[in-house]
DRENSEGU-205590 format. One record per residue: chain; residue in three letters; x, y, z of N, C-alpha, C in turn. Coordinates in nm, 2 decimals. Layout:
N
A,ALA,X,Y,Z,X,Y,Z,X,Y,Z
...
END
This chain:
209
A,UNK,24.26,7.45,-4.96,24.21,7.59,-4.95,24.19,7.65,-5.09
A,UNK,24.06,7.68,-5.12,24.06,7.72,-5.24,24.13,7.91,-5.28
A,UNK,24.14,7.92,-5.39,24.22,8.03,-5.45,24.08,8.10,-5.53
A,UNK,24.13,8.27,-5.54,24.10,8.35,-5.57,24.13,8.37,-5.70
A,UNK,24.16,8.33,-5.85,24.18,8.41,-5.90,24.14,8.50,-6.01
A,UNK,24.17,8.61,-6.05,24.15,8.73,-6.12,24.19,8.70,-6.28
A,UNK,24.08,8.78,-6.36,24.10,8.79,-6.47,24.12,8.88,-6.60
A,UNK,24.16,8.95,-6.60,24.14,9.08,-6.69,24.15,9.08,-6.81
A,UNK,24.00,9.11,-6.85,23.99,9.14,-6.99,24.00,9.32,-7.07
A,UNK,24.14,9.31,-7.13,24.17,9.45,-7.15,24.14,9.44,-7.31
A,UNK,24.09,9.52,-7.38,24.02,9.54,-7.53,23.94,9.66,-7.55
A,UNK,23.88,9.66,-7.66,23.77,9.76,-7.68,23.66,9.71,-7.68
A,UNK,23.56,9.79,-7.78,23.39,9.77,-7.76,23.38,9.64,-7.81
A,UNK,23.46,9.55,-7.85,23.41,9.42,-7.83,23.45,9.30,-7.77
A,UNK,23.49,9.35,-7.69,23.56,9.35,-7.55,23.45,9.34,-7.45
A,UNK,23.41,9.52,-7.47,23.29,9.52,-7.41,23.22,9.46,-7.39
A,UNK,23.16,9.46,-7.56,23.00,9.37,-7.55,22.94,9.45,-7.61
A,UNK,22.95,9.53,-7.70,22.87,9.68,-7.78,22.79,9.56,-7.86
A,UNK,22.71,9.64,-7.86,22.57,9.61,-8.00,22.49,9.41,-7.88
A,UNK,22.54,9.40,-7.82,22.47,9.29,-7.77,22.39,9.31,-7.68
A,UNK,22.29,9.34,-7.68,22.14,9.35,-7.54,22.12,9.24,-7.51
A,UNK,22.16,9.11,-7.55,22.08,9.02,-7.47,22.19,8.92,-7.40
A,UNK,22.32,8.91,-7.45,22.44,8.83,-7.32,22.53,8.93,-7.28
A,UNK,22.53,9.03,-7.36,22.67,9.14,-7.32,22.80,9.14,-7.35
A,UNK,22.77,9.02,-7.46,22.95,9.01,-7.51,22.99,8.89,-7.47
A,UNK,23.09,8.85,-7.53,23.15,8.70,-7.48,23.19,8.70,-7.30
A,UNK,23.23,8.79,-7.28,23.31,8.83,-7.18,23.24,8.80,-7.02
A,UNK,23.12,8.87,-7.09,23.04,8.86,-6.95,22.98,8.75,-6.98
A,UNK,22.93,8.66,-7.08,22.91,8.54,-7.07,23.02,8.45,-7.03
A,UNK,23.10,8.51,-7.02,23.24,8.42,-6.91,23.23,8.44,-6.77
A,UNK,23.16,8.59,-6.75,23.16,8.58,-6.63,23.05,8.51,-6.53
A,UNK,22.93,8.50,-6.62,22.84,8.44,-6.57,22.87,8.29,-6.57
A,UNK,22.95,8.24,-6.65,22.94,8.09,-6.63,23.08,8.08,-6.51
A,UNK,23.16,8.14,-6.53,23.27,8.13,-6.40,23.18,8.15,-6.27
A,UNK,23.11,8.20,-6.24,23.06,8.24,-6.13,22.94,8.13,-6.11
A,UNK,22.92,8.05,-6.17,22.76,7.97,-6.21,22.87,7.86,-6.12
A,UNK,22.98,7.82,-6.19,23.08,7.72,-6.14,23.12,7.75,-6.00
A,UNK,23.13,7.89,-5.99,23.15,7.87,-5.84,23.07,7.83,-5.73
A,UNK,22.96,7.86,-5.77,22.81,7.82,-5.68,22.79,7.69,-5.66
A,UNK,22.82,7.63,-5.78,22.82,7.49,-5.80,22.92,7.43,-5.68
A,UNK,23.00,7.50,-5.60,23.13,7.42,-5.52,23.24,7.31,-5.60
A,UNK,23.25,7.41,-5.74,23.36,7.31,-5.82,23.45,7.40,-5.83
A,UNK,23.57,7.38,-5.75,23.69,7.41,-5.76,23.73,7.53,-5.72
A,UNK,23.81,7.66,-5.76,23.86,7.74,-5.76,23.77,7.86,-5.75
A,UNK,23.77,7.98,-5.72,23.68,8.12,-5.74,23.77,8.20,-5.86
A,UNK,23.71,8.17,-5.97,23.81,8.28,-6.07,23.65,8.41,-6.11
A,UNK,23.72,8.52,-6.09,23.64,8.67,-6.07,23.67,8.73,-6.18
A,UNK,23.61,8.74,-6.30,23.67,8.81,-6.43,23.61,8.95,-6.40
A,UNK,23.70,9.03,-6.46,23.69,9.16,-6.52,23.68,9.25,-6.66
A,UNK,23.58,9.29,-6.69,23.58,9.33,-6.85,23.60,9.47,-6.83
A,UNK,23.73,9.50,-6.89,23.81,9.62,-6.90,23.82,9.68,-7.03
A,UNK,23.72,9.64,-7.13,23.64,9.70,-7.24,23.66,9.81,-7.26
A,UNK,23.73,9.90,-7.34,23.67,10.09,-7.37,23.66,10.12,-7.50
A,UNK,23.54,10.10,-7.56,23.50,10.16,-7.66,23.60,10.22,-7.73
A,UNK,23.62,10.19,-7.89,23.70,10.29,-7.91,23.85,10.29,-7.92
A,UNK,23.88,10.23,-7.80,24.05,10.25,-7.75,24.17,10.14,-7.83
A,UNK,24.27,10.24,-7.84,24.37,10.14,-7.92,24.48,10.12,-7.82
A,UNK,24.60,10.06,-7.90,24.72,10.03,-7.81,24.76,10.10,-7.69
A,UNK,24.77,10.29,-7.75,24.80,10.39,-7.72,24.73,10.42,-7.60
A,UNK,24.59,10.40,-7.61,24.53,10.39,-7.45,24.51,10.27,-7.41
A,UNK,24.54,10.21,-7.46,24.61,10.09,-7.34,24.76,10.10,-7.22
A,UNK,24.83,10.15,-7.26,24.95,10.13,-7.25,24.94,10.26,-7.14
A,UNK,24.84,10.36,-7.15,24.85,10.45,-7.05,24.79,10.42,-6.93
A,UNK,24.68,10.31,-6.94,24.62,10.25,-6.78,24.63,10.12,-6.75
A,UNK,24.73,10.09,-6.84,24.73,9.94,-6.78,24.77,9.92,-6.64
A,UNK,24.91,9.97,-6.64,24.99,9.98,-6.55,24.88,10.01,-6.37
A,UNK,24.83,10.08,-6.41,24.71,10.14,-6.34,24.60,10.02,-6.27
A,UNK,24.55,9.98,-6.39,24.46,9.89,-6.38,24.49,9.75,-6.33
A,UNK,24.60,9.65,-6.35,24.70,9.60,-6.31,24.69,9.59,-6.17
A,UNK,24.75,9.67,-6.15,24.77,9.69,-6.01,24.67,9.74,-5.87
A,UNK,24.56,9.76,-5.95,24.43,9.76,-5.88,24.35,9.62,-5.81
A,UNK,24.40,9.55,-5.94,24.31,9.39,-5.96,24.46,9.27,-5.98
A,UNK,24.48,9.27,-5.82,24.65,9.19,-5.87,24.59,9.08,-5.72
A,UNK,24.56,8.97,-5.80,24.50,8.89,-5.64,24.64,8.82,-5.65
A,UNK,24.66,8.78,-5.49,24.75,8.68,-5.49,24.79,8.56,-5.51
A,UNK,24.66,8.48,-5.54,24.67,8.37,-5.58,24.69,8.34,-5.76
A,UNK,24.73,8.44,-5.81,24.69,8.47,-5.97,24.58,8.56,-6.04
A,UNK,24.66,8.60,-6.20,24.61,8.66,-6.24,24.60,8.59,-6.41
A,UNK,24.51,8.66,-6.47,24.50,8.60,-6.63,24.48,8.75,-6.65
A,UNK,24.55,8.70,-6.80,24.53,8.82,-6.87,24.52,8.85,-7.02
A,UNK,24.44,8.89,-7.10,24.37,8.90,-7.20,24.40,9.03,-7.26
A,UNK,24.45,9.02,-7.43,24.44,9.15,-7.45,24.42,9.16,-7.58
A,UNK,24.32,9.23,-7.62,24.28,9.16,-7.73,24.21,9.36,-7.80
A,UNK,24.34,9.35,-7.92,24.34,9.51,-7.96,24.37,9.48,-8.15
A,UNK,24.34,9.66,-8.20,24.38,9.60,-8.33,24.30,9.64,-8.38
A,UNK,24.16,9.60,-8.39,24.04,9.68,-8.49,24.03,9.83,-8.48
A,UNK,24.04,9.92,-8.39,24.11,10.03,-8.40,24.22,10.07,-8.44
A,UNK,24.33,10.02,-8.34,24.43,10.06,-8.46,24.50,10.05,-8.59
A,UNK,24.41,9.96,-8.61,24.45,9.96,-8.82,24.36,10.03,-8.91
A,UNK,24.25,10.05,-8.83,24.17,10.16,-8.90,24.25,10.29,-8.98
A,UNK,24.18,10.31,-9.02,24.24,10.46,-9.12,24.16,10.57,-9.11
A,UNK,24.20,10.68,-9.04,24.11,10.84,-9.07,24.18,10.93,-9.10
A,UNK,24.07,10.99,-9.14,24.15,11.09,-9.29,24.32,11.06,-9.35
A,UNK,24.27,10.96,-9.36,24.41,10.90,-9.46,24.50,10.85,-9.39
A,UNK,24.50,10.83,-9.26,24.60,10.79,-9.19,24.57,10.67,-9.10
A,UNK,24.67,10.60,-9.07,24.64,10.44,-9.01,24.61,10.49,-8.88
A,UNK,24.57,10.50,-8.76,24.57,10.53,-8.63,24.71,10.46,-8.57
A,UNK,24.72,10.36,-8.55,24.89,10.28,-8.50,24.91,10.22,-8.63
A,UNK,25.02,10.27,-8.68,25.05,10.19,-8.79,25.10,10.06,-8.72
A,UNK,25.14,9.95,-8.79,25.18,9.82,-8.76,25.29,9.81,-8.71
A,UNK,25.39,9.87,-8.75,25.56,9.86,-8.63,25.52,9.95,-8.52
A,UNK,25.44,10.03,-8.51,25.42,10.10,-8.37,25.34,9.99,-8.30
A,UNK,25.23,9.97,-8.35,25.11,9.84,-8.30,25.18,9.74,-8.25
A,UNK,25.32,9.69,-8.33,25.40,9.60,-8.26,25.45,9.62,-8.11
A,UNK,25.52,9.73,-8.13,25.57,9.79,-8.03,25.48,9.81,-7.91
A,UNK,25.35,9.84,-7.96,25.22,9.85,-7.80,25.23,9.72,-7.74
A,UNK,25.20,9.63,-7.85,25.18,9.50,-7.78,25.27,9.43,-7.68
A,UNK,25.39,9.47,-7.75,25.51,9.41,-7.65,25.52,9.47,-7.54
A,UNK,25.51,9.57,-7.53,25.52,9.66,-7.41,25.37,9.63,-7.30
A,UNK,25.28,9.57,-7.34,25.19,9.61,-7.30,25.16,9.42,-7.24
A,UNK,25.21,9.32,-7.30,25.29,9.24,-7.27,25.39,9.22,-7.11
A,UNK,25.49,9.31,-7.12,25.57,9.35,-7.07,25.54,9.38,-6.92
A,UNK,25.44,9.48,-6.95,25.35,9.49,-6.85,25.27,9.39,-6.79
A,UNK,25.23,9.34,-6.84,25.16,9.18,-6.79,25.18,9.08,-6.75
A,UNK,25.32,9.10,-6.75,25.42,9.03,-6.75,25.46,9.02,-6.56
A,UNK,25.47,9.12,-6.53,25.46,9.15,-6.36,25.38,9.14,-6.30
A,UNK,25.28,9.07,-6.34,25.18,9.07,-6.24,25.08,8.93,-6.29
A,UNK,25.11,8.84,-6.40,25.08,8.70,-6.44,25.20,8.66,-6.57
A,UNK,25.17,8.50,-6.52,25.22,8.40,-6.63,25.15,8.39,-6.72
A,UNK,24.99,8.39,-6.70,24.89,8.33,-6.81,24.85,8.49,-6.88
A,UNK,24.91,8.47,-7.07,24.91,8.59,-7.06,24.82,8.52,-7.22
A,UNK,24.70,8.59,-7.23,24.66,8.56,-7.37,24.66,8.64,-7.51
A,UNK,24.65,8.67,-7.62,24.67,8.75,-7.73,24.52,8.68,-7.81
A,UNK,24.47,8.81,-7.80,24.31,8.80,-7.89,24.32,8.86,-8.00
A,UNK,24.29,8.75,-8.15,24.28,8.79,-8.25,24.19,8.94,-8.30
A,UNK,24.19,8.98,-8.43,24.06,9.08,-8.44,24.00,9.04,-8.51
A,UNK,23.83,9.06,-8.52,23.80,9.00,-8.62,23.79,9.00,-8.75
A,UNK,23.73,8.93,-8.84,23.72,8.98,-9.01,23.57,9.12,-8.96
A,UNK,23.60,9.16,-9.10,23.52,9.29,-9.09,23.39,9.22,-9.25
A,UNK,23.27,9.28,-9.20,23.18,9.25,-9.31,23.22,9.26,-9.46
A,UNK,23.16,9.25,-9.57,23.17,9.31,-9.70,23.13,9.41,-9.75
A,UNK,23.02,9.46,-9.66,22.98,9.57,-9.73,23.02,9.68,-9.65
A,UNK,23.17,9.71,-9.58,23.23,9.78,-9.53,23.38,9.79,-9.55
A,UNK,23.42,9.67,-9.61,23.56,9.62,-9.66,23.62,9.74,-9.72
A,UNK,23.69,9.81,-9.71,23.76,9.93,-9.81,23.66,10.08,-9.74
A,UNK,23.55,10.09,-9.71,23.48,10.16,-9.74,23.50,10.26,-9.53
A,UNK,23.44,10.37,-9.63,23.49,10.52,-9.50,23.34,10.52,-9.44
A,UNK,23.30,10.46,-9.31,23.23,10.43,-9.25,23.15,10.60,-9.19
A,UNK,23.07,10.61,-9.11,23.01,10.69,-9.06,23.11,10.80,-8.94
A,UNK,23.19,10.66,-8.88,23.27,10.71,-8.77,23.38,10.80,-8.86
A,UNK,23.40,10.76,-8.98,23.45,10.84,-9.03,23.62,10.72,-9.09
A,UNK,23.59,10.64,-9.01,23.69,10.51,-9.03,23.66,10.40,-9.17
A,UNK,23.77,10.38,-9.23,23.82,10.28,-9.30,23.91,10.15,-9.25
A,UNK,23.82,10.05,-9.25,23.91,9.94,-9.22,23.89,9.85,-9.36
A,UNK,23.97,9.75,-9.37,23.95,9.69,-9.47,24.05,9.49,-9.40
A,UNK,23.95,9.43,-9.47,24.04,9.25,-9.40,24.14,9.19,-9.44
A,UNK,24.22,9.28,-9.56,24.37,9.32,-9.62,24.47,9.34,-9.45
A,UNK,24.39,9.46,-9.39,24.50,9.47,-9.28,24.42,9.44,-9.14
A,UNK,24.33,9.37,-9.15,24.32,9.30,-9.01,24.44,9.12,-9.04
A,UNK,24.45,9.12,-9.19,24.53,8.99,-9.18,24.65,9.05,-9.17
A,UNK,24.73,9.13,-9.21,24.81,9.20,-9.16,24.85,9.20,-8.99
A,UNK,24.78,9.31,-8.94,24.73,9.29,-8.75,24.74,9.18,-8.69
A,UNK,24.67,9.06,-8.77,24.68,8.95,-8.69,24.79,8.84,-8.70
A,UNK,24.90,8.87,-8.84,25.00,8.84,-8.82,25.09,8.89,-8.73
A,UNK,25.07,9.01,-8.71,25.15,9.06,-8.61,25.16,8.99,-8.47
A,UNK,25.00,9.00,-8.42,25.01,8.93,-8.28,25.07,8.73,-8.32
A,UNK,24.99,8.73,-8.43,25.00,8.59,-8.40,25.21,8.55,-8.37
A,UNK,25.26,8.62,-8.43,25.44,8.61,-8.43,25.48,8.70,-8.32
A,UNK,25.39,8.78,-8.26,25.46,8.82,-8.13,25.41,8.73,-8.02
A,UNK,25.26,8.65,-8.02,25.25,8.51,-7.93,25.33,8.43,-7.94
A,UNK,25.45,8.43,-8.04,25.51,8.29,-8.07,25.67,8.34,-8.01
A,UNK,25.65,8.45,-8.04,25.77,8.52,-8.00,25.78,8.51,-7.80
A,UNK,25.69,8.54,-7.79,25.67,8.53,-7.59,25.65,8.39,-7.55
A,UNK,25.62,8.34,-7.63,25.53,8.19,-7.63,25.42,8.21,-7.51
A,UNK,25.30,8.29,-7.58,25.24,8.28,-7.53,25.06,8.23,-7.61
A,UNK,24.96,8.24,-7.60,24.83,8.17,-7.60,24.80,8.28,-7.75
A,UNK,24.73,8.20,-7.81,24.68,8.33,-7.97,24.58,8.29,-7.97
A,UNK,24.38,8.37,-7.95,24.32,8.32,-7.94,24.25,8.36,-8.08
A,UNK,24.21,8.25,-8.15,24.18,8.30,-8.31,24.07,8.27,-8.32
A,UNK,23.98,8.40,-8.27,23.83,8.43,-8.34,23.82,8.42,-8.45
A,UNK,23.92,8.50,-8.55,23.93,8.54,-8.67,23.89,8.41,-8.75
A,UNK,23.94,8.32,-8.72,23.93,8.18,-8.80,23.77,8.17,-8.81
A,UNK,23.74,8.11,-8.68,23.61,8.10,-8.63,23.55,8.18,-8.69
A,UNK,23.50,8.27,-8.67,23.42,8.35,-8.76,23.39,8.39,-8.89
A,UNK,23.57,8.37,-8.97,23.51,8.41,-9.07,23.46,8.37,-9.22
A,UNK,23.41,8.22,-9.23,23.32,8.20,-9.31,23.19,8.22,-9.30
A,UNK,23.15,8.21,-9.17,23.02,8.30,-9.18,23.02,8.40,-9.10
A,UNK,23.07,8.48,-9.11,23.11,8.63,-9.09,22.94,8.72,-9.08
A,UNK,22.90,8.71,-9.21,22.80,8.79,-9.25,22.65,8.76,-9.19
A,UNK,22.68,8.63,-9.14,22.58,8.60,-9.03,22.61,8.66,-8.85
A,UNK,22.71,8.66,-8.89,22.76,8.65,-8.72,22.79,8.80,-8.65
A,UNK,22.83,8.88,-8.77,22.86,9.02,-8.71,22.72,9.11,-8.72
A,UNK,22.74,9.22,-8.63,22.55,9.30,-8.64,22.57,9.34,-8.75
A,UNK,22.47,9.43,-8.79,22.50,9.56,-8.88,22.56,9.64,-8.96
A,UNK,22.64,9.67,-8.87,22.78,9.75,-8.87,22.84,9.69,-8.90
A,UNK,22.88,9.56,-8.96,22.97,9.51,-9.01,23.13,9.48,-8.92
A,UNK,23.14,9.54,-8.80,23.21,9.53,-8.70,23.23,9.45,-8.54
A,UNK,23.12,9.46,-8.51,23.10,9.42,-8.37,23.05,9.30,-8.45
A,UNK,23.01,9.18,-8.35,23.00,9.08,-8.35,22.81,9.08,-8.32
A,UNK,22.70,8.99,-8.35,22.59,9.03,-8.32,22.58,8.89,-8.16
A,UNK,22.47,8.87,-8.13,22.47,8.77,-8.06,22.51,8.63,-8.08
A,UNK,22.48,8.59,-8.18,22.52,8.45,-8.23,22.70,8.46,-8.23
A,UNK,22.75,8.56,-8.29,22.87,8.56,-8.28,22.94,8.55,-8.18
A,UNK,22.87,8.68,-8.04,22.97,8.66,-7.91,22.94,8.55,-7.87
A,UNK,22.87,8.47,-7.87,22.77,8.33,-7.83,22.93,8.21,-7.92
A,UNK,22.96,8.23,-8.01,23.02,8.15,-8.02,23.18,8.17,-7.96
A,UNK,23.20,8.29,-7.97,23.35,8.36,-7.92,23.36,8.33,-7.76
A,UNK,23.22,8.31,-7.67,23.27,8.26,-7.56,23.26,8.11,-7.56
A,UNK,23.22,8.05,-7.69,23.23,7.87,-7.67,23.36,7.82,-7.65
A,UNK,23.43,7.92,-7.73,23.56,7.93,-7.79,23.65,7.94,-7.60
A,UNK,23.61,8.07,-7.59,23.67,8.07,-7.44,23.69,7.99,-7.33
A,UNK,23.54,7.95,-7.35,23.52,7.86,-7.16,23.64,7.78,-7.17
A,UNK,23.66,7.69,-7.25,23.73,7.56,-7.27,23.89,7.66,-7.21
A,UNK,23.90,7.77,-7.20,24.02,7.81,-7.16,24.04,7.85,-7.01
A,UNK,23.92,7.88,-7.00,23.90,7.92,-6.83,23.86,7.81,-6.73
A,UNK,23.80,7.69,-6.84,23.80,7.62,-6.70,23.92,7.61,-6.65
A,UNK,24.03,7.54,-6.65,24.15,7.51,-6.61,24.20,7.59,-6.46
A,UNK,24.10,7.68,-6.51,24.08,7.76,-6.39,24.03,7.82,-6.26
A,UNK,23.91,7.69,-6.31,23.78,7.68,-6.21,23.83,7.56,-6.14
END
């Protein structure tokens, strides 16, 4: 009897899939190929969800997870994805949005939470940020700089090790050619980029088809 299972991808806009008009982000290029595989009559039905919000850090995470969770809890299994950070290390008007011992603290909790309702739990790196935005107070009015995304991403990477759980390092991946792969903005990733961040993924989801 084949199984049902569910996938939740919890993050922000690149998460989403901002700035991509032509796949939609790695995410939904997962979901089109999970779904291609099921047509196919290979294996399992795994049904992803991109739970993407623009914007959002730890802090609103930790207020709908619990929520969201429990909306999308199939019985046969759940995956779960959570991949945060480029917001909250940002800086406005002079302040970090989650500083890092709080940022720790979301994750575990938010973890924790994930914890009830799957085994397969993942931790998504953030990415490097361009050069000609490194240090610099962007439009949004935000300062990030790739001083503290290595920072951030030590954090997850020793709280995955700490749960023993999955660390998925875009960061690596991307960032020698960074300046090809991110849009504009120096943030989001452009096509080529999410194109490679779901090549990265499939190899994790089949196991699950």
């Amino acid at each position: 009897m084949k199984k049902i299972v569910y996938g939740l991808f919890f993050g922000d806009s690149i998460t989403y899939g901002e700035y991509d008009g032509v796949f939609g982000g790695w995410v939904d290029i997962l979901k089109r190929y999970a779904l291609q595989r099921f047509h196919e009559g290979n294996g399992d039905e795994l049904i992803l969800f991109n739970l993407g919000i623009g914007g959002e850090t730890t802090e609103g995470l930790l207020k709908r997870m619990p929520t969201e969770l429990s909306a999308r809890n199939s019985a046969d299994g759940n995956l779960v994805f959570i991949s945060y950070g480029a917001n909250d290390l940002a800086i406005k008007e002079g302040v970090q949005i989650v500083n890092p011992e709080q940022f720790k603290y979301n994750i575990i909790t938010a973890i924790q939470n994930a914890q009830e309702f799957s085994k397969d739990i993942y931790l998504v790196s953030i990415l490097p940020i361009a050069k000609n935005i490194d240090g610099v107070v962007v439009s949004s009015g935000k300062l990030r700089s790739n001083e503290d995304v290595i920072v951030y991403n030590d954090i997850l990477k020793s709280v995955a090790a700490d749960h023993s759980l999955k660390y998925i390092d875009f960061h690596s991946a991307l960032l020698d050619d960074k300046e090809v792969l991110l849009s504009a903005d120096g943030v989001h990733p452009n096509e080529k980029g999410y194109g490679m961040m779901a090549e990265i993924a499939i190899p994790i989801i089949e196991k699950y088809l």
